[in-house]
C-alpha positions, 0 to 999 in steps of 0.5 A: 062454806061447802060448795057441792059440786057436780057435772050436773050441777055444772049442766045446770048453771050454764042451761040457766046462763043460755036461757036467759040470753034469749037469742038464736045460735048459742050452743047448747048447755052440753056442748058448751060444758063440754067445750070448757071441761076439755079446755079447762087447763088453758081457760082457768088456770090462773098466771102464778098468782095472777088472778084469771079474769072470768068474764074474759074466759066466758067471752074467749070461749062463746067466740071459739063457738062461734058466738059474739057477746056483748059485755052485757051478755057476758054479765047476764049470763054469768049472773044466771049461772052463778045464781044456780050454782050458789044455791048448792053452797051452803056456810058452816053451822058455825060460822055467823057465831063466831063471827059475831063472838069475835065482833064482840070483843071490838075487833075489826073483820075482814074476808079474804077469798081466792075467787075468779068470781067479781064483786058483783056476784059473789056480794049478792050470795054473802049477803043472803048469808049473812056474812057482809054484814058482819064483817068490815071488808071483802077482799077478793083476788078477783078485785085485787089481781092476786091470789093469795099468797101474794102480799098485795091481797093480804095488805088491801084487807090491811089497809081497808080495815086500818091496821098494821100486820103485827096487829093482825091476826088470819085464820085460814085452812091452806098452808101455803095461800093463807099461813105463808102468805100471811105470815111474810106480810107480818101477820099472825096465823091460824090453820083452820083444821076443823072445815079442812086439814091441809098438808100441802107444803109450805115454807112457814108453820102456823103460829096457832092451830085451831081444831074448832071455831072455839080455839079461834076465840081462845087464840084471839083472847090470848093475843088481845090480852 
């Protein structure tokens, strides 16, 4: 999907996040993006491949502002934020007929996502675009504890969906998260280049290229046969 993205956007989701705390001495909106822009090198960058825990940064950073948040709070408000921010998302034209064409020909899917977002946020969206109910698993490194490429996030979509790795095929777009984390779990890859071309580096190549969802079908079929 195409997530848009400004600061006004940004000013947006936390004003909405703010008002519906509903109480008396929270920064302003302003104030308080300004606080996580000129932080944001210590607030979000995640451990290696460890994945951030982003009710912990919004609960560290209302308490450096002088604001104690209950874990409710820190649920209420990043539930308003991300209802605002999710509405500039918008999924590829393409994406809900591939999914079905490839669930047609019996294969099990699964979603596999580097997102500090927990479950509990990002399902509502994936449902409203129909993507939960078209695939077999979401698996996300905010769930699991890894980014990709570690190998433990690669084996819990394995493991959820019921196969072995050489039975398995992944398409992603990043070299070095998608194509080298899957390939060192015994997976089959594919870059995705018609959403984004990737020429970071990594330490294996793609097995396959796919320059359009069409070529994922094409590469499916061929393995399958």
């Amino acid at each position: 999907m195409d997530d848009e993205w400004d600061e006004a956007i940004a000013l947006e989701g936390h004003a909405a996040g703010l008002a519906a705390l509903q109480r008396e001495g929270l920064p302003d909106a302003e104030a308080f993006g300004r606080y996580l822009a000129e932080n944001e090198a210590e607030l979000f960058a995640p451990g290696g491949e460890d994945e951030i825990d982003i009710a912990a940064v919004m609960t560290r950073s209302f308490q450096r502002l002088g604001v104690d948040l209950t874990d409710d709070d820190v649920r209420l408000f990043l539930r308003a934020t991300h209802e605002v921010w999710s509405s500039y998302w918008a999924l590829g034209a393409s994406t809900h007929a591939l999914l079905e064409a490839l669930r047609a020909r019996g294969l099990k899917l699964a979603v596999v996502s580097n997102t500090a977002n927990r479950e509990w946020l990002l399902r509502p969206v994936l449902e409203r675009q129909g993507i939960s109910e078209r695939v077999d698993a979401i698996v996300l490194s905010s769930e699991v504890g890894k980014r990709k490429p570690h190998p433990a996030i690669f084996q819990r979509a394995l493991s959820e969906l019921g196969v072995a790795p050489d039975e398995a095929l992944f398409v992603g777009d990043r070299l070095e998260a998608d194509v080298f984390g899957a390939s060192r779990v015994g997976m089959k890859t594919v870059q995705a280049l018609w959403f984004r071309a990737d020429d970071g580096a990594s330490p294996v190549e793609p097995d396959y290229q796919a320059f359009t969802p069409m070529d994922v079908l094409n590469v499916a079929d061929g393995l399958r046969s």
